[in-house]
N, C-alpha and C positions, 0 to 999 in steps of 0.2 A: 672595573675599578670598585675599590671597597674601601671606603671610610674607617677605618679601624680606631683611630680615636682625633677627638676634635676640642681646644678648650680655650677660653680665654684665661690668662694669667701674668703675673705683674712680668716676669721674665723666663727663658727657657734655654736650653741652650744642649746641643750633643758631645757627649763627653768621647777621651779616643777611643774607649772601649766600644764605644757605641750605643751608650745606653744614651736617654733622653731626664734631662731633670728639666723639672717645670718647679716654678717658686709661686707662689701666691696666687694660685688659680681658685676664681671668683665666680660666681655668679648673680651675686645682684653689686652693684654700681649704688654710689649715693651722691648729691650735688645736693648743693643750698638751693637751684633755682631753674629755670629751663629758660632757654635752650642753655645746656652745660657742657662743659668741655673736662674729657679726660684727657691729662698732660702726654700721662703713656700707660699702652698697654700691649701685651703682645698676641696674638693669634697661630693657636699652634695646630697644625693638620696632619697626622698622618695617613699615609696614602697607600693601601695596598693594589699592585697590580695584577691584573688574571694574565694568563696564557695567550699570545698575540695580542698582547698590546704591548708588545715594545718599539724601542722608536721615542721618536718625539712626539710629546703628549703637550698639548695645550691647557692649562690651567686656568681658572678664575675663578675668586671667591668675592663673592657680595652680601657687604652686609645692611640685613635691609629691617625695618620698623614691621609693625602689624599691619599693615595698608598695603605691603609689599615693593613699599618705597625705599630705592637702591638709598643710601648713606655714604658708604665708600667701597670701593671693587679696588682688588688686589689681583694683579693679571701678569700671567708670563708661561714658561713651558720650562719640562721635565724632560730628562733624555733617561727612558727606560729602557733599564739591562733585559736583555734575552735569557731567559734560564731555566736550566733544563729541570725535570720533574723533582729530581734526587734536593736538588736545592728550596731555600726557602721561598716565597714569592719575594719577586721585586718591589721596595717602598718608594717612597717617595717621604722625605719629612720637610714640610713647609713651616719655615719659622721666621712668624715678621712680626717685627717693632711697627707699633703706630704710633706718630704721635698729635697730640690734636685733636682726638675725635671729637666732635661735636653732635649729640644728640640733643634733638630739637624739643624730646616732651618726655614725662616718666613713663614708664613701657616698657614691655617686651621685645627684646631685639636679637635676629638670629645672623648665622651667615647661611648663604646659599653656596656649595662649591659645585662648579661645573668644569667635569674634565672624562676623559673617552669619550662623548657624546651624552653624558647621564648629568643630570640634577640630583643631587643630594640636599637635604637637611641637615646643616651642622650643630654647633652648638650652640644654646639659645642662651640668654642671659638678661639680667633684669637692670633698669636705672631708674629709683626710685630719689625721692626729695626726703633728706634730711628733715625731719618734726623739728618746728622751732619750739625752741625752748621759751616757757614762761618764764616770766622774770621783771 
């Protein structure tokens, strides 16, 4: 399994051609306060497969704080194509709506995705506190 690309963004979605558009992909988050809540946001993963790993593949992505403290896990399975060399490798593209998230403090936050048996490092991203304005 190989992570080929990982991002948070306001929306995403694959068109019939098969391309992937991603709208307003972000990296640092702003709140007035903590703990803060983002209304929505989407988590987008693609997924490339190696050679015997087809089949049903178990997924999950966690995304967790600098402590290593899980936040929320996104959890389910992938039915990958078998294909022979001449072709491209088999993907997988994971696209989910959150809504809700609450993060507790401003900080670095990543996801972890776990799928064939491997840990990965996804994409990381910041939620910092809005400077109040003098006035």
């Amino acid at each position: 399994m190989l992570l080929r690309l990982s991002v948070v963004c306001e929306s995403a979605h694959e068109r019939p051609d098969g391309r992937l558009d991603l709208t307003g992909v972000c990296q640092e988050l702003s709140a007035p306060g903590f703990p803060a809540m983002q209304e929505r946001m989407t988590a987008v993963f693609l997924i490339e497969w190696e050679a015997g790993e087809a089949g049903r593949q178990p997924l999950r992505a966690d995304m967790v704080d600098t402590t290593g403290r899980k936040l929320l896990t996104i959890q389910g399975h992938t039915e990958v194509e078998d294909r022979s060399a001449e072709r491209a490798p088999a993907q997988t593209r994971l696209i989910v709506d959150l809504e809700q998230v609450i993060f507790p403090a401003a900080g670095e936050y990543h996801f972890e995705l776990v799928a064939a048996g491997d840990v990965v490092s996804a994409c990381s991203f910041y939620v910092g506190q809005v400077p109040s304005s003098a006035g």
